[in-house]
C-alpha positions as CSV (number, residue, x, y, z in Angstrom):
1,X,-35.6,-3.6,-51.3
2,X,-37.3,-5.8,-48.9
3,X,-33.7,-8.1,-49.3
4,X,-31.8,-5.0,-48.1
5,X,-34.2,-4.1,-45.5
6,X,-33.9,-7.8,-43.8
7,X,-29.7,-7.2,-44.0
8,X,-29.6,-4.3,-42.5
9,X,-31.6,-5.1,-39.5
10,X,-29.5,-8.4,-38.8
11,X,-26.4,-5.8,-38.7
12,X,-28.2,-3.8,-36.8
13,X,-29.1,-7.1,-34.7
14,X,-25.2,-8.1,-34.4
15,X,-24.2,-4.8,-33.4
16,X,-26.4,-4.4,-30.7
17,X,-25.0,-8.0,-29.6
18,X,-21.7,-7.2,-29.9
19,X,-22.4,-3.6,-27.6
20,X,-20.9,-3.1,-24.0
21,X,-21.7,-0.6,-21.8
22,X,-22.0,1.8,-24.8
23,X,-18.3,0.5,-26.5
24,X,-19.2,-1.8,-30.0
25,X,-17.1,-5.1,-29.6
26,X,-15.0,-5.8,-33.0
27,X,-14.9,-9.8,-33.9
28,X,-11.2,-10.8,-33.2
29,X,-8.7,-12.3,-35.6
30,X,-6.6,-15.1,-34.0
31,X,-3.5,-12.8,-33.9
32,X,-5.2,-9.4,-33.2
33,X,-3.6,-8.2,-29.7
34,X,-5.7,-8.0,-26.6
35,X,-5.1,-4.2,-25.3
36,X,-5.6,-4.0,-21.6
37,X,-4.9,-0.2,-20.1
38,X,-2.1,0.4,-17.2
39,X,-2.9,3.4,-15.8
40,X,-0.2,4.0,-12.6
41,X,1.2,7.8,-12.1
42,X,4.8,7.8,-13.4
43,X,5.3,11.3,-12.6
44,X,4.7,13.3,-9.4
45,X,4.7,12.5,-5.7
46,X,3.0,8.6,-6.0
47,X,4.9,7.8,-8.7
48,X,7.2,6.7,-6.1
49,X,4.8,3.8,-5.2
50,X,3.1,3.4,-8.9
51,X,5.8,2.9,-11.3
52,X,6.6,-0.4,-10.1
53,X,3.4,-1.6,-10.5
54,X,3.6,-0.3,-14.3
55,X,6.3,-2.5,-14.8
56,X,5.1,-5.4,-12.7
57,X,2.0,-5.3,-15.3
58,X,4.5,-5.6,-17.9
59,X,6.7,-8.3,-16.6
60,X,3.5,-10.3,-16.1
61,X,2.2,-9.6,-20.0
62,X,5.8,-10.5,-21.4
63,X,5.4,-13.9,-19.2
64,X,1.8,-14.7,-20.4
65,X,2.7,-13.4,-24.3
66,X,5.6,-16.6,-23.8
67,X,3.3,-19.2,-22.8
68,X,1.2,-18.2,-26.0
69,X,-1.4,-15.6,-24.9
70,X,-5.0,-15.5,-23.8
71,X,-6.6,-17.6,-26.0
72,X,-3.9,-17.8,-28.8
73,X,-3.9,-14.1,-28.8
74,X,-1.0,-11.9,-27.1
75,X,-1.8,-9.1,-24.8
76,X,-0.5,-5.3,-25.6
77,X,-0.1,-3.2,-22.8
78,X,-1.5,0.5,-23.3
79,X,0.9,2.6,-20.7
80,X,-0.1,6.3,-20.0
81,X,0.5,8.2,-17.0
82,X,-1.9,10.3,-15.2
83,X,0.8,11.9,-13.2
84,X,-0.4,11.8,-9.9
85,X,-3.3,14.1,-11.2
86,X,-6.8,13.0,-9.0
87,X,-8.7,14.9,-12.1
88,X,-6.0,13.3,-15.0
89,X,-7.0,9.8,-13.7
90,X,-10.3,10.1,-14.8
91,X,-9.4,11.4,-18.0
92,X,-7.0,8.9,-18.8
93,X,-9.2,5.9,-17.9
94,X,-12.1,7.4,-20.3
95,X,-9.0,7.5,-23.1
96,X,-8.2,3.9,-22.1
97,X,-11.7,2.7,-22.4
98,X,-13.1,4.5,-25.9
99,X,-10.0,5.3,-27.8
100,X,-7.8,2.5,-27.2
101,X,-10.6,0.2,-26.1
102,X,-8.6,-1.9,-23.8
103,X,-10.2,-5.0,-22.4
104,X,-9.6,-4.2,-18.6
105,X,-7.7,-1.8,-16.8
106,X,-4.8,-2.6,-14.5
107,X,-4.1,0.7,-12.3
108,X,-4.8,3.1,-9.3
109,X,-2.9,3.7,-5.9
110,X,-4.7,6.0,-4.1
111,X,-8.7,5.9,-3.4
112,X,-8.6,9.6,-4.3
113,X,-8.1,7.8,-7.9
114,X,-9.8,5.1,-7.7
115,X,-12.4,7.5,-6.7
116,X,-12.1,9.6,-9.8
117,X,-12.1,6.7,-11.9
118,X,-15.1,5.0,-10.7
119,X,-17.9,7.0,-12.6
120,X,-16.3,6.5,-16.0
121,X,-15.5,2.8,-15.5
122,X,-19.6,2.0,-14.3
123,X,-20.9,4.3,-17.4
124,X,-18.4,2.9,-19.8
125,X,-18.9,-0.8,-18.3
126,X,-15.1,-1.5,-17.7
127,X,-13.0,-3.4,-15.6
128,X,-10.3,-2.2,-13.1
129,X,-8.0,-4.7,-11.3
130,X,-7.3,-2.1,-8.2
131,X,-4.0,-3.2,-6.4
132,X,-3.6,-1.6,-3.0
133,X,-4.9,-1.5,0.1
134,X,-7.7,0.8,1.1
135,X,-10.4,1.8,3.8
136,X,-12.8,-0.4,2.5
137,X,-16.6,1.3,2.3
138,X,-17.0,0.4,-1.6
139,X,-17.9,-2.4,-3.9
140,X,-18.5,-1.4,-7.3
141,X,-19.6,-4.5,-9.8
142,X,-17.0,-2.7,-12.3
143,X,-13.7,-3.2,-9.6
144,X,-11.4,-6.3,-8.5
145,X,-10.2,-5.3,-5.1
146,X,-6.8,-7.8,-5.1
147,X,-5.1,-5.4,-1.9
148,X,-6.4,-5.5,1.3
149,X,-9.6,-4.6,3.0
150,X,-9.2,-2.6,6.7
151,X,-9.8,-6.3,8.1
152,X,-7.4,-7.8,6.3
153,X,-4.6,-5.0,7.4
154,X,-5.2,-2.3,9.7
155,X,-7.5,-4.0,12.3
156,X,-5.2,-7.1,12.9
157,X,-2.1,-4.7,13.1
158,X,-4.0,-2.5,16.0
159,X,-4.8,-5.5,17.3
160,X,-1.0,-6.5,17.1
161,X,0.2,-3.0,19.1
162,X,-2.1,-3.6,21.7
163,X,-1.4,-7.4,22.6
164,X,1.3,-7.9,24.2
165,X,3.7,-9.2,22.0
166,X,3.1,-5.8,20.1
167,X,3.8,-4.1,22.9
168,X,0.8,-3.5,24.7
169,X,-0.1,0.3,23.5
170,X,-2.4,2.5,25.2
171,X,-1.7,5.8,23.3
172,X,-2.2,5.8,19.5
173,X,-1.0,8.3,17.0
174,X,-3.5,8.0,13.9
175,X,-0.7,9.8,11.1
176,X,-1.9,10.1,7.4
177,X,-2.1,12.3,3.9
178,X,-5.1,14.1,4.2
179,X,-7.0,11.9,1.9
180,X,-9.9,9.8,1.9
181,X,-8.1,6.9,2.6
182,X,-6.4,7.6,5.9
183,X,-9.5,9.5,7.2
184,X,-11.7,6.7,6.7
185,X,-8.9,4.5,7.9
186,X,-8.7,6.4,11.2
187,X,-12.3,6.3,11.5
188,X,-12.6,2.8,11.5
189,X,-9.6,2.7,13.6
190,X,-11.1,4.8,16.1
191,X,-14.3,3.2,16.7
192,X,-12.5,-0.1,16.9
193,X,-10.2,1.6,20.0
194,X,-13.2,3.0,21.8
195,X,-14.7,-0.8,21.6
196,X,-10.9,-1.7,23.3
197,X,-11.5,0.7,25.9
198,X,-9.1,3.4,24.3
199,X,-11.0,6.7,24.7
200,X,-10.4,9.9,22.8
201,X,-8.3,11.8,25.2
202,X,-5.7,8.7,24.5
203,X,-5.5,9.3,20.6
204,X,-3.9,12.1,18.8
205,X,-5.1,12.7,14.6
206,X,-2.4,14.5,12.4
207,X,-2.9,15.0,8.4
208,X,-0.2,16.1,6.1
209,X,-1.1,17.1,2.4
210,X,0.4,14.7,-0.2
211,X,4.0,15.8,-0.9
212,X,4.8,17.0,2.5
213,X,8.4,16.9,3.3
214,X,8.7,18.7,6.8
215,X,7.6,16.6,9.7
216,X,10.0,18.1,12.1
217,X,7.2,19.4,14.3
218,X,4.9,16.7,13.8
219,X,7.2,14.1,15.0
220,X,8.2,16.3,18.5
221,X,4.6,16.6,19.2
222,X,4.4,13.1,18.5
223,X,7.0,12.9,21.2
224,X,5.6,15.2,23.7
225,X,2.4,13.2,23.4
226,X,4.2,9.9,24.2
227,X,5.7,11.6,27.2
228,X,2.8,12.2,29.5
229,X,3.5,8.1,30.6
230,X,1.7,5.5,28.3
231,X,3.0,3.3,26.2
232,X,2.5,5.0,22.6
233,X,2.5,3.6,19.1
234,X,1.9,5.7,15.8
235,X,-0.6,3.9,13.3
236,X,0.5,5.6,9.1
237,X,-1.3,5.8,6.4
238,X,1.4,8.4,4.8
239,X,1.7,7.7,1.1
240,X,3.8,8.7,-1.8
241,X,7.2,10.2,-1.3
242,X,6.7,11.8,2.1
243,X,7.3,8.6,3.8
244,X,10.9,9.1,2.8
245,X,11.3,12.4,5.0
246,X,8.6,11.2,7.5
247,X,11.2,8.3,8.2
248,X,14.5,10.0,7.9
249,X,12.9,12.7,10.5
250,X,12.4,9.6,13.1
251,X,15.9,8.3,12.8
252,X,17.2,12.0,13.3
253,X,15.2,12.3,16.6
254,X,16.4,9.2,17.1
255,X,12.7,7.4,17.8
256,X,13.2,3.7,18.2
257,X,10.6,1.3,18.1
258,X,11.5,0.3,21.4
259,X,9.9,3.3,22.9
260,X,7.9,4.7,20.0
261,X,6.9,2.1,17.4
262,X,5.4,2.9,14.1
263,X,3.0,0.4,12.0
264,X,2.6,1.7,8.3
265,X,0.2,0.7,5.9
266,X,1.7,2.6,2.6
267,X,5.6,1.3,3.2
268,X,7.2,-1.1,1.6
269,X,10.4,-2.2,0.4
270,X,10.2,0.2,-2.1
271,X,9.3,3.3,-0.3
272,X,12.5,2.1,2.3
273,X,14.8,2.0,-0.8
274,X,16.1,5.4,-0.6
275,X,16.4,5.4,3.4
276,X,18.8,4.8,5.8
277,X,17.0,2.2,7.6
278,X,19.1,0.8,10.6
279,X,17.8,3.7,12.8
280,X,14.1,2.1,12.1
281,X,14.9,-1.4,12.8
282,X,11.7,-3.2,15.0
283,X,9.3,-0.4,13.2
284,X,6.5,-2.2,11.7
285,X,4.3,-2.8,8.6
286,X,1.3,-4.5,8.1
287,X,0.7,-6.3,4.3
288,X,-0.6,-9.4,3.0
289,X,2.7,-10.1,1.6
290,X,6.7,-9.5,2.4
291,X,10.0,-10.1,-0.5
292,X,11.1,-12.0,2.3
293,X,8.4,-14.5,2.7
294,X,10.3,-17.9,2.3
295,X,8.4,-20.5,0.3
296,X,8.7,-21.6,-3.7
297,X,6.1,-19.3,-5.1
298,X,8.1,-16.2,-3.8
299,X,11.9,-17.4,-4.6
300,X,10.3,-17.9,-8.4
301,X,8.3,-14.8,-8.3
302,X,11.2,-12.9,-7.1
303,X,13.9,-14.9,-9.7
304,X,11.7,-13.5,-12.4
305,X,11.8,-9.8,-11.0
306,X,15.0,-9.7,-10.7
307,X,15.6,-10.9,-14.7
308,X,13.0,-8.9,-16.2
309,X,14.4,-6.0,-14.3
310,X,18.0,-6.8,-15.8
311,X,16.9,-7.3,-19.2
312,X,14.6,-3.5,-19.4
313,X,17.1,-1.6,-17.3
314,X,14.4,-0.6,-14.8
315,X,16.5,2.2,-12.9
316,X,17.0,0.7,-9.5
317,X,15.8,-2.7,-10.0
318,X,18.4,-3.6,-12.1
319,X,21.1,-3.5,-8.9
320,X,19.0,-4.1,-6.4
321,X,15.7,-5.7,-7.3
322,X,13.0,-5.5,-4.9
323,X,9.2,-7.0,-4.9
324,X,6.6,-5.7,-3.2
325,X,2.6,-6.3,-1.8
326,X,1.2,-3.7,-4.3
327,X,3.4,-6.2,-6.6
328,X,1.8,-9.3,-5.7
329,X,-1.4,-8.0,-6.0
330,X,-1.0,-6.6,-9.7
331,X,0.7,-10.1,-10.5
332,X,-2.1,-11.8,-9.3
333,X,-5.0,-9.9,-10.6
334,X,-3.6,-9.7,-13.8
335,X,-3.1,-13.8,-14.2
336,X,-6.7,-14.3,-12.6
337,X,-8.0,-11.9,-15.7
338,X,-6.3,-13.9,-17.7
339,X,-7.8,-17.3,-16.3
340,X,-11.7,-15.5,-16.4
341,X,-10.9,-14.7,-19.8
342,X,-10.3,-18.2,-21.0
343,X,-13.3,-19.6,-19.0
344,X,-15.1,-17.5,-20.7
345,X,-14.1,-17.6,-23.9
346,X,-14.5,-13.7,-24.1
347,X,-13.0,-10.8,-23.3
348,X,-16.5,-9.4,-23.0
349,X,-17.1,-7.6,-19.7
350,X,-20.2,-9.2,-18.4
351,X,-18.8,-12.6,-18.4
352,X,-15.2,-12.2,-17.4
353,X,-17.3,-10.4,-14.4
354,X,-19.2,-14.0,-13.9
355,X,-15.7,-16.1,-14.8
356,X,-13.8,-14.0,-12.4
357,X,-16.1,-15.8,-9.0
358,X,-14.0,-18.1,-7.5
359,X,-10.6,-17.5,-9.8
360,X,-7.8,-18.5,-7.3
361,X,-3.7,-18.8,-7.7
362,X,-1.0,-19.7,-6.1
363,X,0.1,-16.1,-5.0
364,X,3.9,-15.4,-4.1
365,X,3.2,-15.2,-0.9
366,X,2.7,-19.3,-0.3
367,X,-1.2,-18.8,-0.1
368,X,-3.6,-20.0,-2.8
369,X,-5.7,-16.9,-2.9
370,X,-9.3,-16.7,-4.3
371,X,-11.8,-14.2,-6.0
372,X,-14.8,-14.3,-3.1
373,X,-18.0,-15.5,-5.1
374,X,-19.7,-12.6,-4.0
375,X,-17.9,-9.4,-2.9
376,X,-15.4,-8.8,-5.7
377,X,-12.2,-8.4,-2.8
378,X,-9.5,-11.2,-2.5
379,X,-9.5,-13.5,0.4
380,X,-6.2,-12.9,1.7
381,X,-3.9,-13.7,4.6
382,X,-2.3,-10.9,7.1
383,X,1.5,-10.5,7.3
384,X,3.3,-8.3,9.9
385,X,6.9,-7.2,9.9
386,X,9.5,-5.5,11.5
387,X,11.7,-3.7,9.6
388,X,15.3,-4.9,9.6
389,X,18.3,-3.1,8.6
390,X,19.0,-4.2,4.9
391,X,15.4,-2.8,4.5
392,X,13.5,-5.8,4.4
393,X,11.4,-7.1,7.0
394,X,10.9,-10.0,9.6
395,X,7.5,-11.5,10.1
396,X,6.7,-11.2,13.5
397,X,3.2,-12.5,13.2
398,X,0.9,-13.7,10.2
399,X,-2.9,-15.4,10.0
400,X,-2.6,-18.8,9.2
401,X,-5.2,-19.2,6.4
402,X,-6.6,-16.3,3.8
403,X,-8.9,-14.2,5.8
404,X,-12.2,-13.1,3.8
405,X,-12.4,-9.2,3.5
406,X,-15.2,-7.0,4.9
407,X,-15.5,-4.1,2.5
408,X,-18.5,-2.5,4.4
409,X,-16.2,-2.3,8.2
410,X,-18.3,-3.6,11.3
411,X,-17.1,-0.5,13.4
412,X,-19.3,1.7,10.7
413,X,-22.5,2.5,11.8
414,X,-25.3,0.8,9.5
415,X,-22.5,-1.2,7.6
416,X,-25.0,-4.1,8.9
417,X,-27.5,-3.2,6.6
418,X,-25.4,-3.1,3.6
419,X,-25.6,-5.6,0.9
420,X,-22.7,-8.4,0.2
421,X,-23.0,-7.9,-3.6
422,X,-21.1,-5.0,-5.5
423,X,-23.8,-2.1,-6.3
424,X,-23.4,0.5,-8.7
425,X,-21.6,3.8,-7.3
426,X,-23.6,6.1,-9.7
């Protein structure tokens, strides 16, 4: 009995070891698949935006499973699709994390999602690899922030409109989805006019609900507004789908950047696919990374796009392959997973967190990026472009080194105070 006793409690004893954030590890076999989740809306008004990065995950798993794995073990991606469903998000990540007990989590667009998502991964202690840029005011020890903090995009682009390269603005139209993003976008933005010398009187705020399709009256009082004799630029954080009506509506009131330019944050090659985009030539976008960036890393980043959308017939891609920042990022958190992972030795959660400090790679867009040691964003470099009429774009300025992010935004009252290390949410 006493024999028994003594096993029992060393199970007990490995089990506890082996236990994560409330999940029980199972000991691996050398050809047992790594899962890792993918959880990108392939349905509804984002999947627009998201289903690339679904397949970008993919691509990037095929490439790793080639080269032998993590740790002589191939990865298996679990796809589901939460549909562009804030609530479905959550729901699916919970799914991800208990039933199919994925090792991290590649996925989100929106910070409504992210948002959504949050709670279960800090009680389940899981990972998320969050792609896209965002308004910053977050650092959760359960996310990898590989897009763009509001430094690292839509400060230096306002900066951009108001220098006078950019055309020396003194109006600003502040345009988004009526989200948390854009709101805490313009926010930010806003303080950091006023400290410019832009006052109120000088900025107009218009929100559109995700999906919108009509901005026929939004863009003539966007017109009106730049009539009364300053020069006026428009600053979007439209997302999803209605960027493809937003722009067609500019070209038909025939808004050139000339005289009106725009400077997205959410628009890409791939939201300009389905647009006729020689009326919008010299409009802008601000990213830490164009398709036409020019330097090895890219040409072989986009070589293997362009194949692995060939060989799965990804509807679009396979005529007319295009790569994207949200792209970039997912490549490049996923490979720095990997590399955490094998430092580690483990898929274990707390010390791929600890491996993942100081990861860097040589990122398509010619910058070696790194993990910062502290504040779980990527140090990354700023690229602006103008759009051109084959729907890619021209860099018209960039940073010259990766510039460290600022999750917790200077022009935010008591951001000061706020501590450099990721804190739980909950």
């Amino acid at each position: 009995m006493m024999k028994r006793r003594s096993t029992l409690k060393a199970l007990s004893a490995a089990a506890a070891v082996g236990t994560v954030g409330g999940l029980t590890a199972l000991p691996a076999r050398a050809n047992t698949p790594i899962k890792i989740g993918v959880l990108h809306s392939l349905s509804g008004t984002m999947a627009i935006s998201e289903t690339v990065l679904k397949d970008t995950v993919l691509m990037g798993v095929e490439e790793i499973n080639a080269k032998g794995g993590v740790m002589g073990r191939p990865l298996e991606a679990v796809v589901v699709d939460p549909a562009s469903d804030w609530p479905l998000f959550a729901e699916r990540a919970r799914q991800l994390l208990t039933q199919d007990r994925v090792a991290a989590v590649f996925g989100c667009w929106t910070s409504v999602s992210r948002k959504s998502v949050l709670p279960v991964f800090e009680e389940l202690n899981g990972l998320l690899y969050y792609p896209v840029q965002y308004e910053g005011e977050e650092m959760s020890p359960n996310v990898f922030y590989t897009g763009a903090a509001p430094n690292q995009q839509a400060i230096p682009a306002v900066e951009y409109l108001l220098s006078a390269d950019g055309g020396s603005a003194k109006r600003f139209v502040l345009l988004g989805t009526d989200y948390v993003y854009p709101r805490t976008t313009n926010r930010i933005l806003r303080a950091f006019l006023k400290s410019k010398g832009i006052p109120d009187r000088d900025i107009m705020e218009e929100y559109t609900p995700f999906g919108h399709s009509d901005y026929q009256t939004i863009i003539g009082r966007i017109r009106r507004f730049a009539a009364e004799g300053k020069k006026t630029a428009v600053v979007s954080t439209i997302n999803g789908d209605s960027n493809v009506p937003f722009y067609r509506e500019l070209g038909n009131q025939g808004i050139r950047a000339t005289d009106v330019p725009v400077v997205a944050f959410s628009v890409g090659e791939e939201e300009l696919r389905g647009v006729d985009t020689r009326p919008l030539v010299g409009h802008l976008a601000a990213w830490n990374y164009f398709m036409s960036l020019n330097n090895p890393a890219n040409e072989e980043f986009k070589r293997k796009w362009a194949a692995f959308a060939r060989a799965k017939n990804i509807a679009g891609h396979r005529e007319r392959p295009l790569t994207n920042d949200p792209m970039e990022a997912t490549y490049v958190g996923l490979n720095m997973w990997k590399q955490a992972v094998e430092k580690a030795r483990s898929t274990d959660v707390n010390a791929v967190r600890v491996a993942m400090r100081g990861q860097t790679f040589q990122a398509p867009s010619g910058f070696e990026l790194k993990m910062d040691e502290r504040n779980h964003h990527l140090h990354k470099p700023v690229v602006i472009g103008e759009v051109r009429a084959d729907g890619q774009f021209s860099v018209v300025w960039r940073t010259r080194t990766p510039i460290r992010a600022q999750p917790w935004s200077p022009f935010i009252e008591g951001n000061d105070r706020r501590p450099d290390t990721p804190q739980r949410s909950t």
